[in-house]
C-alpha positions in Angstrom: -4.9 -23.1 45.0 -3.1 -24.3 48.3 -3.3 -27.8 46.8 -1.6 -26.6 43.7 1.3 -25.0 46.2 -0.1 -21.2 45.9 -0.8 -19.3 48.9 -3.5 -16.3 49.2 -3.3 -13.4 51.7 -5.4 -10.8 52.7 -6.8 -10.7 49.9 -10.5 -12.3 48.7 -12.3 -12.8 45.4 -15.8 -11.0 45.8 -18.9 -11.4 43.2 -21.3 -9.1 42.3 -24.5 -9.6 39.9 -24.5 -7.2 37.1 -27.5 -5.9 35.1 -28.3 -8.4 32.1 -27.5 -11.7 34.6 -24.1 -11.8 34.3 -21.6 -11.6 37.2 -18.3 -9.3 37.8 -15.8 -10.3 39.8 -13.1 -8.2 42.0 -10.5 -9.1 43.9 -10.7 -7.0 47.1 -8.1 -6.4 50.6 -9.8 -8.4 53.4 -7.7 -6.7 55.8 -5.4 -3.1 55.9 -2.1 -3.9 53.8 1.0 -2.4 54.3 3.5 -1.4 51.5 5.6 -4.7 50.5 2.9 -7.1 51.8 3.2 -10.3 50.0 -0.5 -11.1 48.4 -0.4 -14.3 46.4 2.1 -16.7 45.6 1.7 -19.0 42.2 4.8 -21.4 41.2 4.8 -21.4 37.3 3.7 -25.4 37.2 -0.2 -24.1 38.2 -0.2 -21.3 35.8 -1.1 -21.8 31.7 2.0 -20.4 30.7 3.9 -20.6 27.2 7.9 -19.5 27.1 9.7 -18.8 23.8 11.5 -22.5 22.7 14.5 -20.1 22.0 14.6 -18.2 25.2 14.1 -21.4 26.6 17.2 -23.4 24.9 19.6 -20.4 25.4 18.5 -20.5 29.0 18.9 -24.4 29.3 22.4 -23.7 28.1 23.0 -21.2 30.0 22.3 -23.2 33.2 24.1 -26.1 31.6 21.0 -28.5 31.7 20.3 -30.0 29.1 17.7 -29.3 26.5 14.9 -32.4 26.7 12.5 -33.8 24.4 8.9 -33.3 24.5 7.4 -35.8 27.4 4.4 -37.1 25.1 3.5 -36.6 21.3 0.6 -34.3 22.1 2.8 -31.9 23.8 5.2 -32.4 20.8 2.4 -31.7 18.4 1.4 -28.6 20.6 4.8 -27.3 20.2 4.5 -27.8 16.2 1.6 -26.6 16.0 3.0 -23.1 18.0 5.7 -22.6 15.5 2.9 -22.6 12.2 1.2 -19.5 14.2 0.7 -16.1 12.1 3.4 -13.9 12.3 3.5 -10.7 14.6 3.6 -7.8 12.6 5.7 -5.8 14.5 8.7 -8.5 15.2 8.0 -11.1 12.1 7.7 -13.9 14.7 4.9 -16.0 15.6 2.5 -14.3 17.4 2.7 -15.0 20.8 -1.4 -14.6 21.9 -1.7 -17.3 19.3 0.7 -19.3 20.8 -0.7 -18.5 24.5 -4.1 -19.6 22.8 -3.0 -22.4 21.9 -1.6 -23.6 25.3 -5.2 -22.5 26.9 -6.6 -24.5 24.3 -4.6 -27.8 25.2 -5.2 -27.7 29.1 -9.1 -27.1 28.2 -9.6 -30.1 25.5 -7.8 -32.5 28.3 -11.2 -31.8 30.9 -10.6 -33.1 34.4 -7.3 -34.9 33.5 -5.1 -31.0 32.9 -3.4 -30.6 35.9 -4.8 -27.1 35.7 -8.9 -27.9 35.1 -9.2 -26.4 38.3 -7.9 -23.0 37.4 -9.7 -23.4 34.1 -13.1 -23.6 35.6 -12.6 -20.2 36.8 -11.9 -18.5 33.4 -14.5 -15.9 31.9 -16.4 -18.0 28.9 -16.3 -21.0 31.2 -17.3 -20.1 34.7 -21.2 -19.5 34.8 -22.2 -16.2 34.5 -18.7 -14.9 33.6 -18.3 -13.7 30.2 -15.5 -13.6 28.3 -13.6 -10.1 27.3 -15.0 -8.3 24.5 -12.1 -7.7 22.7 -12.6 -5.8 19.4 -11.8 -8.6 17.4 -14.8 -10.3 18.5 -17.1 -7.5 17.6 -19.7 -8.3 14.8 -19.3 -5.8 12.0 -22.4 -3.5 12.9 -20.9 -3.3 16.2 -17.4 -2.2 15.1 -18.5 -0.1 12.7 -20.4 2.1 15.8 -16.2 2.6 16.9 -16.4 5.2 14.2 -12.7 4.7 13.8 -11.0 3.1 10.8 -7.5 2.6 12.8 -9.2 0.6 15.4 -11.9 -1.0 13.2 -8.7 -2.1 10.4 -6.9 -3.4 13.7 -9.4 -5.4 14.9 -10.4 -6.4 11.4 -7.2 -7.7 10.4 -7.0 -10.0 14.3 -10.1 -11.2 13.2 -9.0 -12.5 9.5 -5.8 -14.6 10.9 -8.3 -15.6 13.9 -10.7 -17.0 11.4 -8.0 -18.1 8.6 -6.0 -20.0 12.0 -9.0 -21.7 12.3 -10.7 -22.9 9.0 -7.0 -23.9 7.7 -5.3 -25.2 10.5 -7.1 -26.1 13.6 -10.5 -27.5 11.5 -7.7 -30.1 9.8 -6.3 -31.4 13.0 -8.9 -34.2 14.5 -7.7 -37.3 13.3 -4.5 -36.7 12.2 -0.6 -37.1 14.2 -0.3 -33.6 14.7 -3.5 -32.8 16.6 -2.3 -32.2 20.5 -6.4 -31.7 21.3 -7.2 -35.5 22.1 -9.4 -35.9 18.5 -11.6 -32.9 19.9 -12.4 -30.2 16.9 -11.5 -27.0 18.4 -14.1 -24.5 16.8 -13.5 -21.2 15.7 -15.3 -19.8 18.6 -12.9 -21.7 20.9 -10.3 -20.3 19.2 -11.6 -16.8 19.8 -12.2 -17.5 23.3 -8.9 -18.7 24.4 -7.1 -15.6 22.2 -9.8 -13.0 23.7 -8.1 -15.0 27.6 -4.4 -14.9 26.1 -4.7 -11.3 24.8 -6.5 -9.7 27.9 -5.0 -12.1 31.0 -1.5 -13.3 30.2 1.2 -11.4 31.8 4.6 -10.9 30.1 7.8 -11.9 31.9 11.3 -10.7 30.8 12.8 -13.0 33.1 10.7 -16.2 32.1 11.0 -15.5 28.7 7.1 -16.1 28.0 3.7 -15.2 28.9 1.3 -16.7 31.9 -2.3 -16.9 32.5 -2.2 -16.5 36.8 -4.8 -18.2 39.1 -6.4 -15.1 41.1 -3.7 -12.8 40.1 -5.4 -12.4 36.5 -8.9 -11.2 38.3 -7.5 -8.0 39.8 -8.7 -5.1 37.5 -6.8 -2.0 35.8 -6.2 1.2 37.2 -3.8 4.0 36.6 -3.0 4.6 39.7 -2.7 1.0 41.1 -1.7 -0.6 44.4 -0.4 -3.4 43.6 2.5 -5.1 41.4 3.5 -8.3 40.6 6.6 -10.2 40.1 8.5 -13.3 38.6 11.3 -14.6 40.9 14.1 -16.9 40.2 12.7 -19.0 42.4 10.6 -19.6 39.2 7.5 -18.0 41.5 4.8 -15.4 40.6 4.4 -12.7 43.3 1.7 -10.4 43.9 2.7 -7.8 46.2 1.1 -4.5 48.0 2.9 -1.3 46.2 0.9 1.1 48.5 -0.8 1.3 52.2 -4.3 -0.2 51.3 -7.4 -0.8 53.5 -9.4 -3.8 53.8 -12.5 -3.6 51.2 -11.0 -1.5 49.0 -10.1 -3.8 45.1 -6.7 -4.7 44.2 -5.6 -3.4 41.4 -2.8 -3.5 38.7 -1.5 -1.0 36.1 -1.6 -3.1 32.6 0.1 -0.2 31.0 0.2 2.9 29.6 -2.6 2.0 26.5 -4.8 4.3 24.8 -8.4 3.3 24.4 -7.6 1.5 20.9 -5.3 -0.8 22.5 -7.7 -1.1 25.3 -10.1 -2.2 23.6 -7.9 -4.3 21.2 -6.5 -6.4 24.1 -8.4 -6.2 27.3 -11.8 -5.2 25.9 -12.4 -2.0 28.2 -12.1 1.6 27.5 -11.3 4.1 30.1 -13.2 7.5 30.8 -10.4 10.8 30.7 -7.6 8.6 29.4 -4.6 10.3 29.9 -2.8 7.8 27.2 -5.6 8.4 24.6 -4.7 9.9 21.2 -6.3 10.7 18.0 -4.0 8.7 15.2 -4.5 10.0 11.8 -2.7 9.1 8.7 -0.6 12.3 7.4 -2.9 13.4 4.4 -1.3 16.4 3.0 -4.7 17.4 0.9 -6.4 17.5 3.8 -4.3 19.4 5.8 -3.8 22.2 3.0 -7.8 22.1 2.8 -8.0 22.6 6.0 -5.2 25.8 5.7 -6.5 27.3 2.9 -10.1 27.2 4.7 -9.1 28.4 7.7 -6.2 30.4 7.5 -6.3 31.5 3.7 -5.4 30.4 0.0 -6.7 29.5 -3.0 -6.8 25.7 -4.5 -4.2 26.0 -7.9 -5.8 25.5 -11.2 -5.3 21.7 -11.0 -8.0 20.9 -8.2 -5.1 19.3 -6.0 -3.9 21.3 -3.4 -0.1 20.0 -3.0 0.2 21.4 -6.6 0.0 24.9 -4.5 3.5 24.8 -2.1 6.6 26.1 -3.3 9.4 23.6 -4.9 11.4 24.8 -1.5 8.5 24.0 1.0 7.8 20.3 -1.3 11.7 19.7 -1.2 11.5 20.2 3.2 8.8 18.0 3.6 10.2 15.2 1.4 12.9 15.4 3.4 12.0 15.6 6.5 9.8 12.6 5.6 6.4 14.6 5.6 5.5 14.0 1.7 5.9 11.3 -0.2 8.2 12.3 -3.4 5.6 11.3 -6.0 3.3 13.5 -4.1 1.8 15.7 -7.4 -1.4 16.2 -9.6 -1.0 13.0 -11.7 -3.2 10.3 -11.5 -0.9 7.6 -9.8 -0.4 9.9 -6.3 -3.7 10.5 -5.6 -5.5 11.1 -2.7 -5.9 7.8 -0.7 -9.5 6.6 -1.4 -9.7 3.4 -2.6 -8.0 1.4 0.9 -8.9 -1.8 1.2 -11.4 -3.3 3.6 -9.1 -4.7 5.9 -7.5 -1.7 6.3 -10.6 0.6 6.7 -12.2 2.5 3.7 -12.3 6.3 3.7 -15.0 8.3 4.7 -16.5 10.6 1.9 -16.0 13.1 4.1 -12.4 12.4 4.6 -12.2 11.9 8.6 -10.6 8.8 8.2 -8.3 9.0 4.6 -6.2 5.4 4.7 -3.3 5.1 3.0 -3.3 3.1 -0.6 -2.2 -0.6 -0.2 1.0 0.4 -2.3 1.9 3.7 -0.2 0.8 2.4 3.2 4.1 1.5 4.2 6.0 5.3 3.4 2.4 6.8 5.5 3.1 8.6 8.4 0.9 8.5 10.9 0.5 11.6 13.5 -1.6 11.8 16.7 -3.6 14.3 18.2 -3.6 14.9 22.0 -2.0 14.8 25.3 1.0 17.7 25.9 1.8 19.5 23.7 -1.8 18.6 22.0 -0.2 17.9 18.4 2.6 15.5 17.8 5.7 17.2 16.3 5.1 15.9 12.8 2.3 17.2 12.2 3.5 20.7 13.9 6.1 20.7 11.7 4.4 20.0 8.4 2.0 22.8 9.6 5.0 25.2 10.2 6.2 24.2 6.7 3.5 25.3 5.2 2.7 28.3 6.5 6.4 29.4 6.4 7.0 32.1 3.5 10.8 32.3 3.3 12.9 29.5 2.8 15.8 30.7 5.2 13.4 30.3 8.4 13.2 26.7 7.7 16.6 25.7 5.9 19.0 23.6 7.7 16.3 22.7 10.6 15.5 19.4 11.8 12.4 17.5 12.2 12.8 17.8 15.8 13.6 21.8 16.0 10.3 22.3 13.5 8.8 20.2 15.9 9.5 21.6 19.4 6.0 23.0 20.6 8.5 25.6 22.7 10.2 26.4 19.5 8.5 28.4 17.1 9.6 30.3 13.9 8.0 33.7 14.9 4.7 34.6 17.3 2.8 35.9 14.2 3.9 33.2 12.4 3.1 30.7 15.6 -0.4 32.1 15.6 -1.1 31.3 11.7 -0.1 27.6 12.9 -2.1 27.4 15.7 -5.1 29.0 13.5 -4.7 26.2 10.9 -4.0 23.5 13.5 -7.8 24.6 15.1 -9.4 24.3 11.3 -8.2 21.1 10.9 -9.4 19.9 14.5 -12.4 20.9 13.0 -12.8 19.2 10.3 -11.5 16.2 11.8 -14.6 16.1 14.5 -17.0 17.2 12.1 -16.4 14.3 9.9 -17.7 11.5 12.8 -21.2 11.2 11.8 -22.2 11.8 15.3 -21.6 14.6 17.4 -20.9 14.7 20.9 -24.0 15.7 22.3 -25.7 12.9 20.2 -23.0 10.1 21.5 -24.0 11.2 25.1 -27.7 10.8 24.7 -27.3 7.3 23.2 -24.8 6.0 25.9 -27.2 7.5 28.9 -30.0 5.2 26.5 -27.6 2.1 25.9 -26.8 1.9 29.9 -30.7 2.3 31.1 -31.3 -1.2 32.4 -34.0 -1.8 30.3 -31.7 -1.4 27.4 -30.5 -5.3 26.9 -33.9 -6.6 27.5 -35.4 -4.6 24.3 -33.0 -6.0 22.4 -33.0 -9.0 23.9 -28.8 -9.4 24.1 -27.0 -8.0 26.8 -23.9 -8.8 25.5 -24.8 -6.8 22.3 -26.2 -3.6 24.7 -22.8 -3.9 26.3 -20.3 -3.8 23.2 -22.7 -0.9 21.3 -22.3 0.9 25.0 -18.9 0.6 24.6 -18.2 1.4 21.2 -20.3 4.8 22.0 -18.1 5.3 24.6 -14.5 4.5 22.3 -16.0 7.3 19.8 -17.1 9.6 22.6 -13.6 9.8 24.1 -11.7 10.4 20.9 -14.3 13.2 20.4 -13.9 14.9 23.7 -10.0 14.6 22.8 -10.2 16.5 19.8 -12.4 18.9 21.7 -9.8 19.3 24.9 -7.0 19.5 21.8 -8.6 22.8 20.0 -9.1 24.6 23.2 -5.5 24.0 23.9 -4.5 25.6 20.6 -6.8 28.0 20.7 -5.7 29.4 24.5 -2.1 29.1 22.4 -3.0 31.5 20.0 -4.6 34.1 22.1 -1.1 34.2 24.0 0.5 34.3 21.0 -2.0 37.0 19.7 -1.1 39.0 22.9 2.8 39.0 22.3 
């Protein structure tokens, strides 16, 4: 790294061998650091690092430099080919951990001549004994169906169609031809999954570069809530890792990625947490189940049509169209119906309903509402509840979304309790619909993590991801769990008023 103008202190990279064969890595204090202590230094020429072309002009610009052609045609044909990527769903851009994967991609088909090989050599996948993240994308479908979670599993399903389609349409095309920047080499589609698995769980974002950056020896430190460590991007162009907190030597380095739930853990880095503070339960608004789960467990009877939004008053369907809660087609005829025909991509729903998707044509008016955390429902679905169960219209008229919403608001305490009662049913039903419980989750994870595990099965790799998939399921479980006793100490309280 010093050759490459970096500089490491106190700080070391420590190995430890792991059950299966494989190796972990940490990145540990090798003396006491003090608050502001300057850890490692990395100018942006030794990281893999891609910057937006328009941040980049604006900047150029800006500095009044002026903007310069591509230095060689396989650059040039790198930059084409990161402006074909998928676009991001959420901005309608190219997706930048395509275009990070791409860059990865480049320094890795040029071998010993990338200024970076070095750096390279050290990347999980490429290092021996180092595997590469186990991002849910890469899971194979057995495996992702263990997650027991059709959010997650239509998530990483749909990374894994535009990983695959990237690669049997684009990259498979590109030996041979003037717009290949990979030196005639055919990058696979494993490659391909490699270096996005590296760009989604290693590259840190930078508002001030305008891009994203794989760091040498930064990247290794690990996640933790409560971390000790930061890092920064100077306009000195220089990436800083820096002491946050009073540490002592031998204890790991460690970074705060975020505040993620375990579905976008496990989407991007590959890891889920134990006790995750972020975690949620996201389900799709389905106002059947929710009255099923009311009438159940709080009272009612299903009206003579068999669909139970046929049963709320015109004043209680007129609120919740407009406070967004039901869609205004929502009725008995055929074309509204219950989503249960979602396509694969998406997730199919459970018989059971645990998991009801949206249809393809609805999916963009769904709502989605999440379960845990404080208060333990998310206002929507509070709201829709307190709808429901309301039986004037006056207590309701004129009120927001966010006043039926406010957990510290309610319409009445005996009308607070029948919400709380009918929030607990459908809690219920909602864990009763995994097809495991939690005791049975616990066994198999104590089995999946006995080191003799991997060797019956003769894949470690395959032990690990099942262990961790138990463990996804298991969480969002325990969070559903931790969610009823919540309501249910509300309602005594409420009972007791």
């Amino acid at each position: 790294m010093q050759q490459q103008g970096c500089s490491v202190s106190g700080v070391g990279l420590f190995y430890e061998q792991q059950q299966g064969g494989s190796m972990s890595r940490e990145l540990r204090a090798t003396q006491d650091l003090a608050p502001g202590d300057v850890l490692i230094t990395v100018p942006l020429a030794s990281t893999i690092h891609y910057i937006d072309e328009q941040q980049q002009q604006q900047q150029q610009q800006a500095a009044g430099s002026p903007t310069s052609s591509n230095s060689s045609s396989r650059l040039a044909a790198l930059r084409r080919l990161q402006r074909s990527v998928p676009a991001a769903s959420d901005s309608g851009r190219g997706a930048w951990q395509f275009k990070v994967a791409l860059e990865i991609l480049y320094h890795y088909c040029q071998g010993p001549a990338s200024p970076l090989h070095a750096y390279i050599q050290t990347l999980p996948g490429v290092q021996q004994g180092i595997p590469k993240p186990q991002i849910a994308m890469l899971y194979p479908k057995p495996q992702l169906q263990e997650l027991q979670y059709n959010p997650l599993i239509g998530d990483a399903a749909s990374q894994a169609y535009w990983w695959r389609q990237y690669s049997e349409e684009v990259l498979a095309a590109l030996p041979g031809s003037a717009d290949d920047p990979f030196g005639g080499q055919l990058v696979t589609q494993e490659q391909l999954g490699w270096a996005l698995s590296l760009a989604m769980s290693r590259a840190f974002g930078f508002k001030r570069l305008g891009g994203w950056a794989l760091v040498p020896l930064v990247d290794m430190a690990n996640h933790a809530l409560a971390s000790n460590a930061e890092i920064r991007f100077g306009e000195d162009g220089v990436v800083r890792m820096m002491a946050n907190k009073q540490v002592s030597a031998g204890a790991p380095i460690l970074l705060k990625y975020g505040s993620h739930d375990n579905a976008n853990l496990l989407l991007s880095y590959g890891f889920v947490l134990a006790d995750n503070p972020a975690d949620t339960f996201a389900w799709p608004l389905d106002m059947e189940l929710l009255l099923a789960a009311i009438y159940q467990f709080v009272g009612g009877q299903l009206p003579p049509s068999g669909k139970a939004v046929d049963g709320l008053k015109t004043w209680q369907r007129t609120t919740l169209q407009h406070l967004g809660l039901l869609q205004a087609n929502s009725s008995s005829s055929p074309s509204s119906s219950s989503s249960s025909s979602s396509s694969e991509a998406a997730g199919s729903s459970t018989a059971n309903g645990q998991q009801h998707q949206p249809e393809a044509a609805a999916a963009a008016a769904s709502l989605v509402v999440r379960i845990g955390g404080e208060p333990p429902v998310s206002p929507e679905l509070l709201a829709a509840v307190r709808v429901v169960l309301a039986t004037e219209r006056s207590s309701v008229k004129g009120k927001s979304l966010e006043q039926l919403g406010d957990w510290q608001q309610p319409l009445s305490a005996a009308h607070e309790a029948l919400v709380m009662k009918a929030l607990v049913g459908l809690l219920t039903v909602l864990y009763k619909s995994f097809p495991t419980s939690i005791q049975a989750d616990r066994a198999q994870l104590v089995q999946l993590q006995q080191p003799a595990a991997a060797a019956a099965g003769g894949d470690a790799l395959a032990a690990e991801r099942h262990a961790t998939a138990v463990q996804f399921r298991l969480g969002l479980k325990l969070l559903l769990e931790r969610s009823t006793k919540d309501l249910i100490v509300r309602l005594k309280e409420l009972l007791q008023q």
